[in-house]
N, C-alpha and C positions, 0 to 999 in steps of 0.2 A: 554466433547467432546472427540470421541476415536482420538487418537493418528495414523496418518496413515504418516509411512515412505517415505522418499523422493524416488525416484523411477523412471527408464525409463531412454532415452537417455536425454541429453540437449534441452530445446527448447527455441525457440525466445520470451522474456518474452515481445518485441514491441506487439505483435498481443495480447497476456495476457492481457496489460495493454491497450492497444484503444481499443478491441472489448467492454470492461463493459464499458469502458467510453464514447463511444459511442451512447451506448446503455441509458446509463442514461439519457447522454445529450438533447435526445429526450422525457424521459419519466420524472423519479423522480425528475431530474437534471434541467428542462425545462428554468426553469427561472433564474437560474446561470450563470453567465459566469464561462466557465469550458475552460480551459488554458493547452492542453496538449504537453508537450518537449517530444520527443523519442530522440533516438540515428539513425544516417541515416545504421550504419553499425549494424546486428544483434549483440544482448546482450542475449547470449547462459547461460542457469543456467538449471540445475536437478531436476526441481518442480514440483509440481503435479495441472498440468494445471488446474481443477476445485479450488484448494485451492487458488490458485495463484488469478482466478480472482473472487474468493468470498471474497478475501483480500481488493483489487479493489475497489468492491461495497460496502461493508462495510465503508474503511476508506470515499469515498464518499456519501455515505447515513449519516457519523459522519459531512462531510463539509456542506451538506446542512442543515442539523439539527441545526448547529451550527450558520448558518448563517440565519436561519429564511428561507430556499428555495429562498432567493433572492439575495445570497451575490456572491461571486466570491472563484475560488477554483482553484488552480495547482497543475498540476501532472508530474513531471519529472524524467525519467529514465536518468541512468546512470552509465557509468561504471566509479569504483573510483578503488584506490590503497591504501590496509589495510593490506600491506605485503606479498598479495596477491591477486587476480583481486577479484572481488565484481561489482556487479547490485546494485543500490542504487535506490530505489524509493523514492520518497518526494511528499504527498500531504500536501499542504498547504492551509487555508480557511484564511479570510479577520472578521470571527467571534469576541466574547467576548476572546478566549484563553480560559483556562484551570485552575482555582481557585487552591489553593494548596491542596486543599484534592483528587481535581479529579488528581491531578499529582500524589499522592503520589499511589493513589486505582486504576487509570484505568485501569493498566493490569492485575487487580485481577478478576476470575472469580466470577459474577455476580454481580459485581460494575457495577454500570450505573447512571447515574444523569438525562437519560431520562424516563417520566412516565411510557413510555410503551416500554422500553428498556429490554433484556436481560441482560446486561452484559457477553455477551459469545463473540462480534466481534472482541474486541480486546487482548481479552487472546489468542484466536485461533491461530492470525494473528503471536503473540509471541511465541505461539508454533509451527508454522509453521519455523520459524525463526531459533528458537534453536534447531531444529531436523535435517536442513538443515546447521548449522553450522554459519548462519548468527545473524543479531540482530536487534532489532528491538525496536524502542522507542519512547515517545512525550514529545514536549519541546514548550514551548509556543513562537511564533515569534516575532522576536524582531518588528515590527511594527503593533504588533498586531496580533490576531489569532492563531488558533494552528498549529501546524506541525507534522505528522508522518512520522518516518525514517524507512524504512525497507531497510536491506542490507541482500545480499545473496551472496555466494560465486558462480563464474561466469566463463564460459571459456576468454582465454583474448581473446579481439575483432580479429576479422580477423581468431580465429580457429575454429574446429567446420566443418564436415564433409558439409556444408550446405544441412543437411536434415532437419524436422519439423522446417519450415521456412515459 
């Protein structure tokens, strides 16, 4: 995957993160309960709004997969404090989790444990990550299922000219 820099003014990663899951929710997603937290106040970050929610559909096409299309998935925005403001997004699935070889490979390009998987969603998603200065990870949840973390560094809430809003 070519490498393309973060870039443009800040935008509101809420409308990012509910247009694809919206979107799902009616199509791939159908039979999941799909669970989404925003933030009421905008959560401003420097992304490249198509990256942003090919991230979205991915990690949600990894919950439904996971879950057999019938399990349950969250997705919660947020801003945290890492020394400095941060967007934190959390999807979470109700699946199996993640066996220790797929923890140790998933973020290696062309690892996939699915038949007809690429292995490119979640390297992307980490290079998305690290070129924008945030991080990005999976850790299996403690009652089960897995979790991906992405963080990005973020304006702190309440600045932000309120434009692409």
């Amino acid at each position: 995957a070519r490498a393309r820099p973060m870039s443009g003014p800040p935008v509101d990663l809420r409308s990012l993160v509910s247009g694809p899951a919206d979107m799902l929710r009616r199509s791939l997603c159908a039979e999941m309960t799909l669970t989404v937290g925003l933030p009421d106040q905008p959560l401003l970050a420097p992304v490249n709004p198509g990256q942003m929610e090919t991230a979205v559909v991915n990690l949600l096409i990894n919950a439904r997969d996971a879950t057999g299309g019938t399990g349950s998935a969250t997705i919660v925005l947020e801003h945290v404090w890492r020394g400095s403001d941060y967007a934190r997004l959390t999807v979470q699935d109700d699946g199996r989790g993640l066996g220790p070889d797929a923890l140790e490979h998933a973020l290696e390009p062309m690892f996939t444990t699915k038949p007809d998987g690429t292995g490119l969603g979640l390297p992307m998603i980490q290079q998305m990550a690290l070129m924008g200065g945030g991080d990005f990870r999976l850790v299996n949840a403690a009652g089960g299922g897995a979790r991906a973390i992405l963080e990005l560094p973020c304006l702190k809430p309440g600045q932000g000219s309120g434009e692409n809003m």
